[in-house]
C-alpha positions in Angstrom: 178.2 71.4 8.9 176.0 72.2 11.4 173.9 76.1 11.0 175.3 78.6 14.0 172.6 79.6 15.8 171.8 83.2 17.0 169.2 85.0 19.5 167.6 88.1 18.0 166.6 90.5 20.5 164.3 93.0 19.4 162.0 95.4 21.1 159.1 95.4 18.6 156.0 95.7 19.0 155.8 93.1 16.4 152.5 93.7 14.3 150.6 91.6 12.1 152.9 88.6 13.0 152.8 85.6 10.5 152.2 88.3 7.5 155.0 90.4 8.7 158.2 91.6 6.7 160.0 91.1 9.7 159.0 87.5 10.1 159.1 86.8 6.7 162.9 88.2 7.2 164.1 85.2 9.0 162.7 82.4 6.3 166.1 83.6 4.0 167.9 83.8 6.9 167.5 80.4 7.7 168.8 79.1 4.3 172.2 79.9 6.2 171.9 80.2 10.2 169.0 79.0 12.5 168.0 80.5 16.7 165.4 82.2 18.1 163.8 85.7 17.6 162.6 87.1 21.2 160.5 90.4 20.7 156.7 91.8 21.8 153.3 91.3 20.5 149.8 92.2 21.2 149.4 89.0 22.4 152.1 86.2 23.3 153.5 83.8 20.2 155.5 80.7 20.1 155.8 79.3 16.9 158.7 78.7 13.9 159.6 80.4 11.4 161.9 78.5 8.8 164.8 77.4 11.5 164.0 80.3 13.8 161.9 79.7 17.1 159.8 83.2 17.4 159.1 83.8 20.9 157.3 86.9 22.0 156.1 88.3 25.2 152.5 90.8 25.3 152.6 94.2 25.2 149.3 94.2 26.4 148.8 97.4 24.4 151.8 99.6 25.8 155.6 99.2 26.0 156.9 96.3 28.1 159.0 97.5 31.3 162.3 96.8 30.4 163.0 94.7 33.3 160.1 92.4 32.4 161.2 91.7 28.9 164.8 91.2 30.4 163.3 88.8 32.4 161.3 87.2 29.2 165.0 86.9 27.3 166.9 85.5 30.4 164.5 82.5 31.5 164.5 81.7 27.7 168.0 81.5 27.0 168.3 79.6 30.6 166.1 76.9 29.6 167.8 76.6 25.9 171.2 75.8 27.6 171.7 72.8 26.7 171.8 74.1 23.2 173.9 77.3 23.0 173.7 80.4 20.9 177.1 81.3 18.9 176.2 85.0 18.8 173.5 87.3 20.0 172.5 90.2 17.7 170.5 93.3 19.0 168.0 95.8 17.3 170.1 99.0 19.0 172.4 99.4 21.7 170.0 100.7 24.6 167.8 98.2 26.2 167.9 95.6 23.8 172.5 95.7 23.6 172.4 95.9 27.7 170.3 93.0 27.7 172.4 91.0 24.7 175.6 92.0 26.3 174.6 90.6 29.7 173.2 87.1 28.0 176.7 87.3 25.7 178.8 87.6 28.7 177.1 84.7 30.8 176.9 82.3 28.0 180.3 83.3 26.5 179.7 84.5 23.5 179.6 86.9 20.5 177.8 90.1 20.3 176.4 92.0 17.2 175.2 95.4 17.7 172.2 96.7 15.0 172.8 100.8 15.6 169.3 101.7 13.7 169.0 105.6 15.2 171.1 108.6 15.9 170.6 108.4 19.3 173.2 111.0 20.5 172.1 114.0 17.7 170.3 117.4 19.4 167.7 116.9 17.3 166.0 113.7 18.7 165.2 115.7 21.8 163.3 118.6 20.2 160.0 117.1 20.6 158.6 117.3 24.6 162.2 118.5 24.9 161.0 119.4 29.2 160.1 116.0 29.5 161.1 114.6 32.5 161.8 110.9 31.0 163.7 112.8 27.8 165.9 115.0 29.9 167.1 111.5 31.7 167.1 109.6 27.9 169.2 112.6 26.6 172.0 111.8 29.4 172.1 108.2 29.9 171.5 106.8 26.2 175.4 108.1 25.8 176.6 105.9 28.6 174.4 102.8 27.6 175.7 103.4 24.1 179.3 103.5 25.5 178.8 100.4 27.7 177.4 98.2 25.2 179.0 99.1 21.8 182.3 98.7 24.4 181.3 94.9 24.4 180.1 94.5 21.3 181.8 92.4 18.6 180.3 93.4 15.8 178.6 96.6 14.9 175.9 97.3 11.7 175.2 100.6 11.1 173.1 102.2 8.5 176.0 105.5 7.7 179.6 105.6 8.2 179.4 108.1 10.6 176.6 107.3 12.7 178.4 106.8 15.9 181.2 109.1 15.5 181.2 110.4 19.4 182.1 106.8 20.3 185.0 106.1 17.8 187.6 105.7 20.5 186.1 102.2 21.8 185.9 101.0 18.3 188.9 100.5 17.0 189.1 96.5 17.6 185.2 96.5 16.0 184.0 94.5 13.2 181.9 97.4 11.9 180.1 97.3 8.4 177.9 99.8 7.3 174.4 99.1 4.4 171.0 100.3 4.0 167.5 98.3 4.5 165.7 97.0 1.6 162.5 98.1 0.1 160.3 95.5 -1.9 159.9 96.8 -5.6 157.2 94.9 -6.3 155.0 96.7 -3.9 156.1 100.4 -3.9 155.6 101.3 -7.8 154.4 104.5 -9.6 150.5 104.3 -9.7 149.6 108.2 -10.5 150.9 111.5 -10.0 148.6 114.1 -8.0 149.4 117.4 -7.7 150.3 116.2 -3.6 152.9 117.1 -1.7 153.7 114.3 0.6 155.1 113.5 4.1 154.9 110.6 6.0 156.1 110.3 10.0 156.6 110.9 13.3 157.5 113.2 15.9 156.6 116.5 14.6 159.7 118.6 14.9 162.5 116.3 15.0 160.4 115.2 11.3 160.7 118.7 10.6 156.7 118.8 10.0 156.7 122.4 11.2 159.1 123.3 8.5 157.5 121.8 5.6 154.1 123.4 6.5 156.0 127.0 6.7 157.7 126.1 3.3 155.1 124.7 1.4 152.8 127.7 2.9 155.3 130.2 1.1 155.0 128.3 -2.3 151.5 127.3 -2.4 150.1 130.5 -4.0 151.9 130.1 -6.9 150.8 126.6 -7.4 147.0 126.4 -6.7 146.2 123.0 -7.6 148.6 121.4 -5.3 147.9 120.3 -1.8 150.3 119.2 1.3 149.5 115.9 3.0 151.0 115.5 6.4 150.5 111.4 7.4 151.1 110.0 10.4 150.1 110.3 14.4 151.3 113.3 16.1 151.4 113.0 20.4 150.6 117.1 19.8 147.9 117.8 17.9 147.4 120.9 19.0 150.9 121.7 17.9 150.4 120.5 14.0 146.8 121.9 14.0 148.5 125.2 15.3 151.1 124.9 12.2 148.3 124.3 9.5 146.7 127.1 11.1 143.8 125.9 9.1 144.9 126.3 5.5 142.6 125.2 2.7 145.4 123.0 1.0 147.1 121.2 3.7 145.8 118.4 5.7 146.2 115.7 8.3 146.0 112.3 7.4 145.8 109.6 10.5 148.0 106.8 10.4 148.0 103.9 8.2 148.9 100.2 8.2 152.1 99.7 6.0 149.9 97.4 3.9 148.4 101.1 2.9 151.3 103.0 2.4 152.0 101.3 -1.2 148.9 103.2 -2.4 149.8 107.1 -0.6 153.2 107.0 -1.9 152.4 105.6 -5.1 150.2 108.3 -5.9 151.7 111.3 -4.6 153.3 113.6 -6.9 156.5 115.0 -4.8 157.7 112.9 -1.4 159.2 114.9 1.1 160.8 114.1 4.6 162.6 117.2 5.9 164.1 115.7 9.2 166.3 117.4 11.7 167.9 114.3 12.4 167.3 110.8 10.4 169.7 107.4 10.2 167.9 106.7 6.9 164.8 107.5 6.3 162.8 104.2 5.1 160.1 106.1 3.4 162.4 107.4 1.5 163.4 104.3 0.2 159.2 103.1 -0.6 158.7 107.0 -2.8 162.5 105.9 -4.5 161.2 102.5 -5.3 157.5 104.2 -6.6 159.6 106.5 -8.9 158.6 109.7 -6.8 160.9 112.4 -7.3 162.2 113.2 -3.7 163.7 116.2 -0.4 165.1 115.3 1.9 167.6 116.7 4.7 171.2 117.2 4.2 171.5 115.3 7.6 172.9 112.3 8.9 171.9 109.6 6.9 169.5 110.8 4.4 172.4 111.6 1.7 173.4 108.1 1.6 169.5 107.1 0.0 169.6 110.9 -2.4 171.8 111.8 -4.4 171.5 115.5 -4.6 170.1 116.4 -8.3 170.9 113.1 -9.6 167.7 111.2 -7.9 166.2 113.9 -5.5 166.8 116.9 -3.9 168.6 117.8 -0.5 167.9 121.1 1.6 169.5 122.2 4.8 167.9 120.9 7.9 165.5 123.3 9.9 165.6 125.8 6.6 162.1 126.9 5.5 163.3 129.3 2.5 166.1 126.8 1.2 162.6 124.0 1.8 160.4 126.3 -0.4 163.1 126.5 -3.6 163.2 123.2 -3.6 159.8 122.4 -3.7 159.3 125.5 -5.9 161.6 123.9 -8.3 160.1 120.5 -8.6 156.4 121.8 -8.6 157.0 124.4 -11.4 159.3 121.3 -13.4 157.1 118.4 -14.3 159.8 117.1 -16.5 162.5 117.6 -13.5 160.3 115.4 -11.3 159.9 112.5 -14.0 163.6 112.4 -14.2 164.1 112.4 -10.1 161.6 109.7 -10.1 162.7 107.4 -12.5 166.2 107.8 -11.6 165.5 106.8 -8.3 163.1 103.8 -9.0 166.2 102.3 -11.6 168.5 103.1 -8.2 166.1 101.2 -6.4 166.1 98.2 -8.9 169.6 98.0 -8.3 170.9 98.8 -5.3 168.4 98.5 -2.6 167.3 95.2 -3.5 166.2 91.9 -1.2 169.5 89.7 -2.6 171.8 92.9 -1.7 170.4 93.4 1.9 170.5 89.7 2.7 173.9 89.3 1.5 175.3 92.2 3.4 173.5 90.5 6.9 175.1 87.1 5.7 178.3 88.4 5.2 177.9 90.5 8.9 176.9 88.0 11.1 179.6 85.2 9.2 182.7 87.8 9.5 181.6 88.4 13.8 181.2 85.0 14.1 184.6 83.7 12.7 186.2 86.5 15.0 189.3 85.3 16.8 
């Protein structure tokens, strides 16, 4: 029997290509389905991956107008006619879902919707919250969302109740819901330094500005330790105003992800106190390196911690509830041993390569054999 073929429409930017997880991705998935992969790239590509054509367009170093790379999908697709895709399958449902249900409704066919944000929570917004372009996102994501999830036949998501505010236009939905993978050969304990780590982007939605004020609170009673805040910040001034220039916490610039192995690894606490989060993927890398973890009692984060089992949750936006639970693990090296290796056997287990690709098998087959 012949391999259904799907288009993957992602918005990338792609990095790294050939050596990239998300490449590498599409080698097991062709063991069961073959297509093309349209995305960005610093520079145009064309070449196969297992049975997947990867096509990309170049970003030439900033985002590609969204009516260009529509125009990049729908030439492509136009001169594949002759060989057909049975279902399209989109990174989210903004740009990338109105462009995969317009190419599903020409061609006739299925559409999957990936739903890998929460784009409807307030806190997305809190960072340049007067911004012209966010005040318009903020207002018309809802509607896209409500358009495209409308004509969508399937729908992954990474928590049950991730789109919530839409439920009424779901009820005839194949929806699933299952959390990424992270590669537990690569994220591994290496050392434990008295470090408190975080590792992101945008400051407040984050919650950067609430781990400094915590951390802040609690660092006199532990002298040794340090904060390290990693990642690139549009507002400096704004993070540099938050340190406020204390001796023990510091700004590290962004890393490759080849690196990160090596700053999680060695941290000795991991924490990402977001105001709003679908998952959280770095909390998945400090579960796999056996770091005990806080996190947000928010959205999706208490799907990858479970609270006192294999981390720590803490209200969202709450500096004192923050510090106790950073005061906790600092003052308990024992308590953080157990956090860490709970989660690193949690890892082992459940978020594992085999898992992940059998839950995207088992997605894309079940939309596909839709009535």
């Amino acid at each position: 029997m012949n391999a259904k073929r799907i288009l993957f429409i992602n918005p990338g930017p792609v990095f790294r290509v050939k050596d990239s997880e998300f490449v590498k991705h599409f080698i097991h998935l062709s063991e069961y389905f073959c297509g093309d992969i349209y995305t960005t790239t610093s520079s145009s590509e064309d070449f196969r991956v297992g049975n997947f054509r990867f096509l990309s367009i170049s970003n030439n170093g900033k985002p590609v107008p969204f009516l260009k790379f529509r125009k990049f999908c729908l030439d492509n697709v136009k001169r594949d006619a002759g060989n057909p895709f049975d279902l399209i399958s989109t990174y989210d449902p903004l740009k990338t879902g109105l462009i995969g249900a317009e190419i599903a409704k020409t061609i006739g066919t299925r559409l999957a919707i990936e739903v890998n944000g929460v784009y409807t929570a307030p806190g997305e917004w809190l960072d340049d919250r007067y911004y012209p372009m966010n005040q318009i996102k903020k207002r018309v994501y809802p509607l896209l969302m409500r358009y495209t999830l409308g004509r969508a036949d399937g729908v992954r998501l990474l928590y049950k109740e991730q789109i919530d505010p839409f439920k009424s236009i779901l009820a005839d939905k194949m929806i699933v819901d299952f959390r990424r993978y992270v590669d537990s050969r690569v994220f591994v304990p290496i050392s434990e330094k008295r470090e408190v780590l975080f590792a992101g982007f945008p400051f407040k939605r984050k919650g950067v500005d609430v781990l400094i004020a915590a951390f802040k609170k609690v660092s006199p009673k532990y002298p040794d330790w340090t904060l390290k805040i990693l990642g690139w910040f549009k507002d400096g001034d704004a993070l540099k105003k938050a340190i406020d220039n204390h001796p023990r916490i510091y700004h590290h610039p962004p890393v490759h992800a080849n690196e990160m192995p090596q700053h999680i690894g060695n941290c000795g606490i991991f924490v990402l106190p977001s105001r709003s989060e679908a998952m959280g993927r770095v909390l998945l890398e400090a579960m796999a390196a056996g770091k005990p973890r806080i996190g947000s009692r928010v959205d999706g984060i208490p799907t990858v911690i479970d609270d006192r089992v294999d981390g720590l949750l803490c209200e969202p936006g709450n500096v004192d509830d923050l510090k106790e639970k950073l005061d906790l693990l600092m003052g308990d090296e024992t308590l953080r041993k157990e956090l860490g290796a709970a989660g690193r056997q949690r890892a082992l287990t459940e978020f594992t390569h085999e898992k992940y690709m059998k839950n995207v098998r088992e997605f894309y087959t079940s939309v596909l054999v839709r009535a």
